[in-house]
N, C-alpha and C positions, 0 to 999 in steps of 0.2 A: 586354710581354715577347714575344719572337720566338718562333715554334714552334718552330724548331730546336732553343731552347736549353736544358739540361737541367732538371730544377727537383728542388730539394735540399729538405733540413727546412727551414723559417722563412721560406721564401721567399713569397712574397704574390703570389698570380694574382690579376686583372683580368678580369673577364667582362662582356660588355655582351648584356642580355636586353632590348632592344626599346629606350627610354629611359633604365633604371638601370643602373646599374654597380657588379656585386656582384663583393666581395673575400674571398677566403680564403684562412688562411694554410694552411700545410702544417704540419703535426704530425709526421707519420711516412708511410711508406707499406707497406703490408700487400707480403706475400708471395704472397698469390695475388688470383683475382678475388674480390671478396662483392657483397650483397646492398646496396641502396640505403642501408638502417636503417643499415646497421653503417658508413659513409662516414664520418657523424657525428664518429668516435673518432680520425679520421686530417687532417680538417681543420676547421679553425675559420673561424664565419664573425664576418672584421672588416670588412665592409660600412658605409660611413659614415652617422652618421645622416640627414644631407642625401638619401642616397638611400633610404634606408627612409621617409622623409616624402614623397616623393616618388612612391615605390610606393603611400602609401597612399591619399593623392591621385587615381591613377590607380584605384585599385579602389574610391574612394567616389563617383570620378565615372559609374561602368559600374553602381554598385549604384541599385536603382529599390527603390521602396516595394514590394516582394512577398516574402511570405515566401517560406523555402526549402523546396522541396520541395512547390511548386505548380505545377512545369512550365511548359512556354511559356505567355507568354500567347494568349486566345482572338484573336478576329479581332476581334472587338467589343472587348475591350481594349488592343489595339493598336493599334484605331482612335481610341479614347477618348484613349488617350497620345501620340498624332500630334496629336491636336486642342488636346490643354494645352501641349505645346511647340512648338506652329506660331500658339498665340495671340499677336498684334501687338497689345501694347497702344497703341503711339503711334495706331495706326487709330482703337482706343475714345477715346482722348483727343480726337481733331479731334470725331469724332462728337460726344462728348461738348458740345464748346464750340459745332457750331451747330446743337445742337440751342434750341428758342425756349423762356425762362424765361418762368415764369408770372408 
């Protein structure tokens, strides 16, 4: 949809937030400005499931074992976590093979 162009009841915007692509329709539109909460009642969201799979994806790959509301990690666990996703196992694998069998 063009910016220009006007947008009526039932009409369906297109938004693209970084990779997904959220859809809502229009319902009505209020008379004056409101508050975030109250949006809700003026449009509907028809977002495909493909892109909410999609979002979730994205937000299970950014989630780490920590619970919530333990703040940044330390410097020593940051470092710990550098160390487990910078392990090469193909390196332990050669090692492994010549290493001498008893």
């Amino acid at each position: 949809m063009k910016a220009s162009r006007e947008v009526k009841v039932g009409d369906v915007l297109t938004v693209r937030k970084g990779p997904i692509l959220f859809s809502y329709k229009a319902l009505a539109f209020p008379r004056a400005r409101l508050g975030a909460k109250l949006v809700s009642g003026y449009a509907q969201d028809v977002t495909a499931p493909e892109e909410m799979a999609k979002l979730e994806m994205i937000r299970m790959q950014f989630r780490l074992d920590r619970r919530r509301g333990l703040g940044r990690p330390t410097k020593k666990e940051r470092r710990e976590l550098d160390d487990y996703t910078d392990f090469d196992f193909e390196d332990e694998w050669i090692n492994d093979e010549e290493s001498p069998e008893e």
